[in-house]
N, C-alpha and C positions, 0 to 999 in steps of 0.2 A: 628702164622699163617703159615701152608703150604706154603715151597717152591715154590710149581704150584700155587696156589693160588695169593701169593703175585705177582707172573711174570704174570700173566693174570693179575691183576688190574693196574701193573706195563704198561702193552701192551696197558689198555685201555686207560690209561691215556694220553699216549705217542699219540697213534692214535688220541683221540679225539685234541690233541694241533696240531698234524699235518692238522687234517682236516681245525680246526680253523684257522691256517696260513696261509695255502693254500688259505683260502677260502676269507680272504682280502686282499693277495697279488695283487697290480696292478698295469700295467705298471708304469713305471717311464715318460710319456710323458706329455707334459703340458694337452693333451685333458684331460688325465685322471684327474688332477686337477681343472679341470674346464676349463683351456688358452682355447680353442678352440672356445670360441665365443667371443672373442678378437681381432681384429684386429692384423696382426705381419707387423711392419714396417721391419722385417728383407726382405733382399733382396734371389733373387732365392741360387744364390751362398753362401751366407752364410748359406741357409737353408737345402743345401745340403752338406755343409760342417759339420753341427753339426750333419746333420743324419747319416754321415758315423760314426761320435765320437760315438755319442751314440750307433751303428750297433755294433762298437768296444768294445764297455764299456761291452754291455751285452751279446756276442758272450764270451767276453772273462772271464768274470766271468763264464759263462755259463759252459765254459770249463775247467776252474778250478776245479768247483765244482766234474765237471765229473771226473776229473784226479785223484782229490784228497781224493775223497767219495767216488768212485765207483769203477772207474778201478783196481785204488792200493791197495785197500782192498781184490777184489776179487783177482788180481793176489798172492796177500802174504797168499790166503786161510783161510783169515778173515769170508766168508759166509758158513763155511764149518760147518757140526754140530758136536761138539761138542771145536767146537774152541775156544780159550781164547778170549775173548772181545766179542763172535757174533751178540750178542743182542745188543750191544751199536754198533758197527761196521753195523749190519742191519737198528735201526732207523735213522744213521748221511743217510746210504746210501739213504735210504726212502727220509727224508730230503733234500739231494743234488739233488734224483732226480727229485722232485715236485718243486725245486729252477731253477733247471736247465731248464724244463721246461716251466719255466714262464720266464727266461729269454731270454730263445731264441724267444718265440714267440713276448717281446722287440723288441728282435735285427730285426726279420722278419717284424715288422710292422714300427722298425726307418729304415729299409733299404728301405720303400715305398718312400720316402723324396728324393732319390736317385736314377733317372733311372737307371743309369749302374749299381747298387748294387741292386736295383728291378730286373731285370733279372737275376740279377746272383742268387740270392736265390729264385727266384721264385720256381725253381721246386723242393724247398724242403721242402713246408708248407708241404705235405703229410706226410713224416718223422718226421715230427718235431711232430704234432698230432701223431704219430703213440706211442710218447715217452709218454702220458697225462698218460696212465693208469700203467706206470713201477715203477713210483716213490714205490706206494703201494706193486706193486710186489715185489720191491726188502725187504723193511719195514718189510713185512711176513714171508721172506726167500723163499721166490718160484721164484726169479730168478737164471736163470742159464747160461752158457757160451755165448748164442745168445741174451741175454736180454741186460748183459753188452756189447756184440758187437757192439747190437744197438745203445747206448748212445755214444759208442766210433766210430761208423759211421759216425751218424750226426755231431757229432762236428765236424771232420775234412772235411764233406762238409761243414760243412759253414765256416769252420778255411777258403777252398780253393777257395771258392765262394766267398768271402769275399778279399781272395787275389788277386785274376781276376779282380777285382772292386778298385783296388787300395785303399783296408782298410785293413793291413793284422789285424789278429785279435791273439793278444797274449795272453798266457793261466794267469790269473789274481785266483788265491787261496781266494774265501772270508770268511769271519771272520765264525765261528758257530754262530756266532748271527744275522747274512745275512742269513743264511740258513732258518729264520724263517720268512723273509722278513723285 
């Protein structure tokens, strides 16, 4: 089989597993389990105490993923063409960015639990959406310096928002087998 060939079947297969992933990834909250027509004997303060944990849990993955898939790849000229590794260095990136994504909007909806950590990320659902459609970009190789900007923005709003709110949020590397959800 053709080189091109085989990398295009190689691509589709890749895509359709990412689409797949993506597409049953979901939050980690009890609602998404079902808890949510349960009654919670926990108390206000404990229930604002686990929504900053988990704020933390998934900010911080969040930002790993980004650090570790995205940012560092691009800075060492991993998306560049005709670079050693591209094609595996584009799909992880792909991958971290559709993780990354689903884990901040997590982190944005365990920080509701939370007045003081609700204001503080409030004003960054709009960024955080603005990230849905990069993960693919980068996957293609059609991101470029302002793409990775972006990922590397929001995390450090919500790394700072997060610390405003007395949650700092620390950068957590997840496994490649998290990346798939």
């Amino acid at each position: 089989m053709p080189r091109s060939v085989s990398r295009g079947v190689v691509a589709l297969l890749l895509s359709c597993a990412l689409l797949l992933t993506t597409a049953g990834c979901g939050g980690d909250d009890a609602q998404s389990a079902g808890g949510a027509a349960t009654p919670s004997s926990t108390s206000t303060f404990e229930q604002q105490k686990l929504a900053k944990t988990r704020f933390v849990a998934n900010a911080g993955l969040a930002a790993g993923a980004t650090y570790q898939w995205i940012v560092k790849p691009y800075r060492a000229g991993k998306f560049q063409k005709g670079a050693d590794g591209r094609t595996f260095a584009l799909v992880k990136a792909g991958l971290a960015g559709a993780f990354t994504y689903n884990r901040l909007k997590a982190a944005l909806n365990n920080a509701k639990g939370d007045p003081l950590l609700s204001k503080a990320v409030a004003p960054l659902t709009a960024g955080v959406e603005s990230l849905k459609d990069l993960g693919t970009k980068l996957r293609k190789g059609e991101a470029g310096a302002a793409d990775v900007g972006a990922f590397e923005g929001i995390i450090n709003s919500v790394k700072d928002a997060g610390k405003s709110a007395g949650a700092e949020v620390v950068e957590k590397v997840p496994s490649t087998s998290q990346l798939g959800c």
